[in-house]
C-alpha positions as CSV (number, residue, x, y, z in Angstrom):
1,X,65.9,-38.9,33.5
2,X,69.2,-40.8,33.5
3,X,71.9,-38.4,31.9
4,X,74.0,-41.1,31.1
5,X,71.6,-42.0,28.6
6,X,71.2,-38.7,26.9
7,X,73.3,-36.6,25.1
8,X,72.8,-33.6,22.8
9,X,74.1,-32.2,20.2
10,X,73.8,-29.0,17.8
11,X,73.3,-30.1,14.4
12,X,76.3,-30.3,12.4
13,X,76.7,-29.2,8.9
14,X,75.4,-32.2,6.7
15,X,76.9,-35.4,5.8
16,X,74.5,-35.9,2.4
17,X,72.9,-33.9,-0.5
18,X,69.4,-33.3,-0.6
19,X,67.5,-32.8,-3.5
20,X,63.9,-32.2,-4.6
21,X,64.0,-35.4,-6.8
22,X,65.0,-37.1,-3.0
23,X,67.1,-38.4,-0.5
24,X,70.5,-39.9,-1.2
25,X,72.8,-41.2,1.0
26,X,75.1,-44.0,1.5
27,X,73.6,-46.7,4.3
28,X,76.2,-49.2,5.7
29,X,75.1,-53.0,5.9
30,X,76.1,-53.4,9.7
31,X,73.3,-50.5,10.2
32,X,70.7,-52.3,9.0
33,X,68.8,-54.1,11.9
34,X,68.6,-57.5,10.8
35,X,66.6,-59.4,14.1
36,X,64.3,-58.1,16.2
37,X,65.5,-56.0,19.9
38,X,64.8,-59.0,21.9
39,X,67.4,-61.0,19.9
40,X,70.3,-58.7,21.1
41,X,69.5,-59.0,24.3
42,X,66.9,-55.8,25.1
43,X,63.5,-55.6,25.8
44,X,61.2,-53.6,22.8
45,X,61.5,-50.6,24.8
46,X,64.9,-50.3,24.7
47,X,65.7,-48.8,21.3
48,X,67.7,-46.0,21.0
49,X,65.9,-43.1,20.3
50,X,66.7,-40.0,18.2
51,X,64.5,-36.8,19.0
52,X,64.9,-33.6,16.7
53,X,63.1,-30.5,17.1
54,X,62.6,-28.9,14.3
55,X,62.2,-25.5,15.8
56,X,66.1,-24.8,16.6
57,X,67.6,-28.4,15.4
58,X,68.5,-29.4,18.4
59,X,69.3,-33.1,18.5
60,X,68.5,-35.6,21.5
61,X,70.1,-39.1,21.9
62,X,68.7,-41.5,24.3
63,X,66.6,-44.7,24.0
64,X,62.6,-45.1,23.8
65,X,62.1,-45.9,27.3
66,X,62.1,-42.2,28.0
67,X,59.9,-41.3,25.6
68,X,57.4,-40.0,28.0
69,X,60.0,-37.4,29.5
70,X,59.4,-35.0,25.8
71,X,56.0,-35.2,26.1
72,X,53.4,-33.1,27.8
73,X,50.0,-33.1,29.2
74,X,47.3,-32.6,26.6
75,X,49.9,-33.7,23.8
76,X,47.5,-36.4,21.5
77,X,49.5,-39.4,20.2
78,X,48.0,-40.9,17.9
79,X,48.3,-44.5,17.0
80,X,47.8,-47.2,14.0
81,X,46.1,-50.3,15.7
82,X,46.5,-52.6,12.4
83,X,47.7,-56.1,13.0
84,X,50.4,-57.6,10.6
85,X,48.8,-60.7,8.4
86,X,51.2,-63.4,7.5
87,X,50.8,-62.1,4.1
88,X,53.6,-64.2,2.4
89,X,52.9,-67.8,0.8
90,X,54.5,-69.9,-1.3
91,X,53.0,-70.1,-4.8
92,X,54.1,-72.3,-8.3
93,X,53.6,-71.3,-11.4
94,X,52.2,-73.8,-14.1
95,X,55.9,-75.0,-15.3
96,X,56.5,-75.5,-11.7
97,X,58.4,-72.8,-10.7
98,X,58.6,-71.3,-6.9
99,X,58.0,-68.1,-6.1
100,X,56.7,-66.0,-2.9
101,X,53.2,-64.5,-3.0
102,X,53.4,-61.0,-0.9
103,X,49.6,-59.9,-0.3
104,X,49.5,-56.1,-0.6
105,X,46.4,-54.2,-0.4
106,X,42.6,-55.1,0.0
107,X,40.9,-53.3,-2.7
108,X,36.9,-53.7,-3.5
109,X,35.0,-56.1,-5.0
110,X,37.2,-58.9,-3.6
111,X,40.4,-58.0,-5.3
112,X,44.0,-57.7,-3.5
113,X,47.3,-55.9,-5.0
114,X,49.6,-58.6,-4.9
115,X,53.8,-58.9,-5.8
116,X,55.3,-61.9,-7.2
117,X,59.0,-62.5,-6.1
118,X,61.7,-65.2,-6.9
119,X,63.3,-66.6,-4.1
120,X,67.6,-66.3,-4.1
121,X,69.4,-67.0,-1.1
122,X,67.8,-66.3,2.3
123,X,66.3,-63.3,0.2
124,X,63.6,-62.7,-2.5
125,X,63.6,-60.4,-5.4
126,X,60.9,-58.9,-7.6
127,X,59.8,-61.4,-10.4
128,X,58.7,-59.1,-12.8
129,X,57.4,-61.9,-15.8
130,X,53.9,-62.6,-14.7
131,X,51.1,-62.6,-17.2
132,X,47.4,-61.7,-17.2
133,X,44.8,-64.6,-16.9
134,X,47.8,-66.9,-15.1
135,X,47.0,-68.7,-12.5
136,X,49.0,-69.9,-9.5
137,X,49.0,-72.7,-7.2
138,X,49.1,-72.0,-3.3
139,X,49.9,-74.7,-0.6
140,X,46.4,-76.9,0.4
141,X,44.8,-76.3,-3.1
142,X,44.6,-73.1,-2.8
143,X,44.5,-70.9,-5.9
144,X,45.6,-67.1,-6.9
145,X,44.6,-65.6,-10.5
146,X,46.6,-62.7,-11.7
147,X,43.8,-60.5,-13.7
148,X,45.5,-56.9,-14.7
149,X,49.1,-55.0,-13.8
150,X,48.2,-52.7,-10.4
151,X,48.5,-49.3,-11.5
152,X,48.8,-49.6,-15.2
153,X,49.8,-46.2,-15.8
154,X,52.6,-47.1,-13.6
155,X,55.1,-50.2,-14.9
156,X,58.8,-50.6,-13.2
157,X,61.7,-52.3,-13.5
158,X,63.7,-52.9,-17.0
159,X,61.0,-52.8,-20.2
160,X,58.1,-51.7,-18.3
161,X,57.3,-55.2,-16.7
162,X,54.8,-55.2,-14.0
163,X,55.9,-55.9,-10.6
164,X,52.2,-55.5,-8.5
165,X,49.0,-57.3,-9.8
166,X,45.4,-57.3,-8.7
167,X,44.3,-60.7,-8.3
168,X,41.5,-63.2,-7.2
169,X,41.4,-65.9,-4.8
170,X,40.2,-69.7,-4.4
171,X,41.2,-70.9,-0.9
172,X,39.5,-73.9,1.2
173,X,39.2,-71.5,4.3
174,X,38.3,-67.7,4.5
175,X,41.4,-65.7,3.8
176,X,42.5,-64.6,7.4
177,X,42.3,-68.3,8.2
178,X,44.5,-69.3,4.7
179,X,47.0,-67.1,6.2
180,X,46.9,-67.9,9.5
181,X,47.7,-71.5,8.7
182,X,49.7,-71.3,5.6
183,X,51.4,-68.2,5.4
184,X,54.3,-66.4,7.0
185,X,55.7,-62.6,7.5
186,X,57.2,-60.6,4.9
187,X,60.9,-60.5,5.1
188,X,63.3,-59.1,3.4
189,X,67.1,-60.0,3.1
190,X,68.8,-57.8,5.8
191,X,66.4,-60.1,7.9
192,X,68.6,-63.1,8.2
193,X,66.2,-65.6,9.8
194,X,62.1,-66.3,9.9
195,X,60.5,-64.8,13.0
196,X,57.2,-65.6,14.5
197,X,54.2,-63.5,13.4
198,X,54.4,-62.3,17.7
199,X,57.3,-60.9,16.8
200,X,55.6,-58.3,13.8
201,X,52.6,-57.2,15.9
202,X,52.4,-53.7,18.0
203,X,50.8,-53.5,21.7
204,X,48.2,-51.6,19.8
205,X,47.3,-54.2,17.4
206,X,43.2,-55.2,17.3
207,X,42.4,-55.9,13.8
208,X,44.7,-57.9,11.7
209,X,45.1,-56.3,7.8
210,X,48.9,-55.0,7.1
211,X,51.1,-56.8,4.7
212,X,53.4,-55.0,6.7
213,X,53.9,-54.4,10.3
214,X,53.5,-50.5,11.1
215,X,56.6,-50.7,12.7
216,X,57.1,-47.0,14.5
217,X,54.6,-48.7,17.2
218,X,56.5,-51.8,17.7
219,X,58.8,-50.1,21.0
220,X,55.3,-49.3,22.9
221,X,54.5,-51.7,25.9
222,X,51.5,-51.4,27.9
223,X,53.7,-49.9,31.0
224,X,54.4,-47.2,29.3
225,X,51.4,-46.8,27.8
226,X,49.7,-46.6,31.5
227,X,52.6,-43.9,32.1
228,X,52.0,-42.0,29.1
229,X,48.3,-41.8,29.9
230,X,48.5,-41.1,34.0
231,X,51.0,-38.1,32.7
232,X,47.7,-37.0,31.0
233,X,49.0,-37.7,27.5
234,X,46.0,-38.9,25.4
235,X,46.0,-41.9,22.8
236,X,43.9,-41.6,19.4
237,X,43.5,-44.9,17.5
238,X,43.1,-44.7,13.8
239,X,43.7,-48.0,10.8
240,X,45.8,-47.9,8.5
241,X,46.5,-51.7,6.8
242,X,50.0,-50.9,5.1
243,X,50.9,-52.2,1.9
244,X,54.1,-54.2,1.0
245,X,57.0,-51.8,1.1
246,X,59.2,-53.5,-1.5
247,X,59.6,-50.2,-3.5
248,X,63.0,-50.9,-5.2
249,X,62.4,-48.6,-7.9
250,X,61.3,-45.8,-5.5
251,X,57.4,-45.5,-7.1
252,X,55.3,-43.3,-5.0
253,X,53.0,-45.3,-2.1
254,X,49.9,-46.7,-3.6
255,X,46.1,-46.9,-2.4
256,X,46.1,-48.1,1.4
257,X,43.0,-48.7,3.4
258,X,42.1,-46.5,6.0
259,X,39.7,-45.7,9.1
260,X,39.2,-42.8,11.2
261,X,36.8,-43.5,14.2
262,X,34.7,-39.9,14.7
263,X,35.9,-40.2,18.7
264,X,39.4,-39.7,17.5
265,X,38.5,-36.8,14.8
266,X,36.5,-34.8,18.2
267,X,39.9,-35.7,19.8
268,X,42.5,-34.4,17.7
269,X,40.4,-31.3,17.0
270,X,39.6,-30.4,20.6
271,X,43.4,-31.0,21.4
272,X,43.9,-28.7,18.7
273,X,41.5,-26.0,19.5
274,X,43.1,-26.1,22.7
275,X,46.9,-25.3,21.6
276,X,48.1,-29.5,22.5
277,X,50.3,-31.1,20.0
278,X,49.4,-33.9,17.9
279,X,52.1,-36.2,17.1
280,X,51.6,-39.3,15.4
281,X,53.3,-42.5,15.8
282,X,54.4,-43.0,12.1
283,X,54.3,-42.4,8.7
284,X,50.9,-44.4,8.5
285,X,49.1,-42.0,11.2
286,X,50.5,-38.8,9.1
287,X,49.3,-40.2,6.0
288,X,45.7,-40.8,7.6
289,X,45.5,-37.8,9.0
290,X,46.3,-35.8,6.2
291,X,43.6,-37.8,4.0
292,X,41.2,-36.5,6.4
293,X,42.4,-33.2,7.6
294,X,40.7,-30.2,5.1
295,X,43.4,-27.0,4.9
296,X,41.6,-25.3,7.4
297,X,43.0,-27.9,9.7
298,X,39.9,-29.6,10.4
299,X,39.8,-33.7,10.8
300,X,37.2,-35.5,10.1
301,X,35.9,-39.0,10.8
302,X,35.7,-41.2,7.6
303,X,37.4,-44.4,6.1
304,X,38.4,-45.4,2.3
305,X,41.4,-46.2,0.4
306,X,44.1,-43.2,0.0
307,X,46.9,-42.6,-2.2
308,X,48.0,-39.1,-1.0
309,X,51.6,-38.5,-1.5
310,X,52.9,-36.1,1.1
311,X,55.5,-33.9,-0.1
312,X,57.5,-30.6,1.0
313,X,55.7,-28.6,-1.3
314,X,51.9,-30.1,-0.1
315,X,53.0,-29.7,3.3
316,X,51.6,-31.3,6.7
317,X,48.3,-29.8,8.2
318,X,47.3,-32.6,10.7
319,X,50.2,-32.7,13.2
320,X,53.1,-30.7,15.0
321,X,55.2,-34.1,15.2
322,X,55.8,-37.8,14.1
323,X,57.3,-40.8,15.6
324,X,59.2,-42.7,13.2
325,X,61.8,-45.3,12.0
326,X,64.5,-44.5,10.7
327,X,63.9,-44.7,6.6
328,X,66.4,-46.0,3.8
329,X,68.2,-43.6,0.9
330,X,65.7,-42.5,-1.6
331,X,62.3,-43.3,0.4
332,X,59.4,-41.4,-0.3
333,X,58.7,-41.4,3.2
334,X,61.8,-39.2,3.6
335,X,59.7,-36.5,1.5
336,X,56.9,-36.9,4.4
337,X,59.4,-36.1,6.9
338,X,60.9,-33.1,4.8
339,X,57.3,-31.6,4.5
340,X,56.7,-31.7,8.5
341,X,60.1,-30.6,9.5
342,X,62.1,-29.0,6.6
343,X,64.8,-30.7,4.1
344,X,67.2,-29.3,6.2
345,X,66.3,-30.9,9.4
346,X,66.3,-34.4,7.7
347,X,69.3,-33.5,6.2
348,X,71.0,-33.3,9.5
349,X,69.0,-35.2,11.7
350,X,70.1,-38.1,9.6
351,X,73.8,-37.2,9.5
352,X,73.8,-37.3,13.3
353,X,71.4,-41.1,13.2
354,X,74.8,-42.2,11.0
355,X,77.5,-40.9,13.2
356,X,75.7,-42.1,16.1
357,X,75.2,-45.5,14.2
358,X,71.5,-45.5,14.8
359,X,69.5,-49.2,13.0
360,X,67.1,-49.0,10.6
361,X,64.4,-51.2,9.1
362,X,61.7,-52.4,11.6
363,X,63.4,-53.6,13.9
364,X,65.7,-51.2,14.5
365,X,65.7,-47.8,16.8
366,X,63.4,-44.8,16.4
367,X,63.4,-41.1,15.6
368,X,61.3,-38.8,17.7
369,X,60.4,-35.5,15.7
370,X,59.1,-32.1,17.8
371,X,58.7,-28.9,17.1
């Protein structure tokens, strides 16, 4: 392990207030990664990567390619193997207005959780006036029908106007295909050009479904992969498709679709049985895993939609630590991380990710989390 490339540090006192109604905290512009690794000249392994351990906040700087040096035999990592869809099209409204369609969720009976957003300059912003019954035209004759707000209960932005809606389709080709040939990635505006769908898709990806790319898999490469594995550290695969992560207004995460193969429950609990950690490679995995993990600790095989919140005061059952991006002021995923390793430990974890002028977003660097 190269020492120049690792430095630690005793957490220092924090830099930001946290609270139990979340996580605020001022995150500069130039932090946010705004093109992929390979764009500023390193290879997807190459990330810097935070690790924390929880146990005596000890903090760990280096980059991802040394990932396999805090991990042990019989440690499980579990993985998302969702591919990302180009699940953004173009879409007119009848008095010929343009706006971006963002795909969501596949729910049953044929419906999707859709967003509607206005384009502005090399950005899009939530378009919040859609009505029920409207109907919107999509490039090749392709047609999208907005039926009821997503979540009625649940309305954002000013006056309670809707900003997700189930909808229909009427496309010329099976959906995959429509979006294959017609659509493009989700991006938002710290993003500051369009990159090819290769560019949103994990090592582990085998079955195309995210809106968005499960991005704490994105550093893997199959080298070290094949190192992780001949150090005898075992890989799980589970799905998770992920939703659009447009939360401006900070709602709580919605239904998500989710499968967990019964080789990977016999895994985890046999690893568990047997005193090995189980770490899973983001926010995505943890959510799983908790959907399917009863509070005797026990995971089960099973698949369905899930719209478990994980919060400090729930807590985390299903694993002893997470890999992770780094995650913006206010995220709900900030509360997951809070429940597996303390308020505290995010608290200065993330004062540290600042000083050290980690990038966020999904492209940027990574945040290992131990015990």
């Amino acid at each position: 392990m190269s020492r120049q490339l690792i430095t630690h540090d005793v957490m220092q006192a924090p830099l930001f207030p946290l609270h139990m109604k979340g996580f605020d905290f001022h995150l500069p512009k130039h932090l946010e990664a705004g093109e992929p690794p390979e764009a500023r000249g390193l290879q997807r392994d190459q990330v810097a990567l935070m690790v924390s351990r929880y146990g005596n906040d000890e903090v760990t700087h280096t980059n991802f390619r040394h990932l396999p040096c805090f991990l042990h035999p019989g440690d499980v990592l579990v993985i998302n193997t969702s591919g990302t869809m180009n699940a953004a099209l173009p879409a007119v409204r009848a008095d010929g207005m343009q706006l971006e369609l963002h795909l969501s969720t596949r729910l049953p009976a044929d419906l999707w959780s859709v967003e509607l957003r206005l384009p502005e300059e090399n950005a899009t912003v939530p378009f919040y006036e859609g009505a029920a019954g409207e109907q919107l035209v999509l490039p090749n004759g392709g047609k999208v029908t907005l039926h009821t707000p997503y979540n009625a209960g649940q309305r954002f932005g000013e006056n309670g106007r809707v900003r997700l809606w189930l909808a229909s389709w009427q496309l010329p080709l099976p959906l995959g295909d429509y979006l294959a040939a017609r659509g493009f990635p989700i991006r938002y505006s710290y993003v500051r050009q369009e990159w090819p769908i290769s560019y949103y898709q994990t090592v582990f990806a085998n079955e195309v479904g995210s809106a968005e790319m499960p991005s704490a898999g994105r550093a893997f490469t199959h080298e070290m992969i094949t190192e992780l594995v001949a150090r005898g550290v075992q890989i799980a695969p589970l799905i998770l498709h992920t939703g659009v992560a447009s939360l401006e207004d900070h709602e709580p995460p919605y239904e998500e679709f989710y499968r967990v193969p019964l080789q990977t429950a016999v895994l985890i609990n046999n690893a568990r049985k047997a005193g090995n950690r189980i770490i899973a490679v983001g926010t995505t995995v943890v959510r799983t895993l908790e959907t399917v993990t009863d509070v005797s600790g026990v995971t089960h095989p099973g698949e369905g939609w899930t719209n478990l919140v994980i919060t400090p005061q729930r807590r985390v059952r299903a694993v002893e630590g997470m890999i992770t991006g780094l995650h913006e002021p206010k995220a709900t995923h900030l509360a997951m991380l809070a429940a597996l390793a303390g308020y505290y430990h995010v608290q200065v974890s993330y004062a540290q990710a600042l000083e050290k002028k980690y990038l966020w977003h999904e492209f940027g660097d990574l945040h290992l989390i131990l015990p």
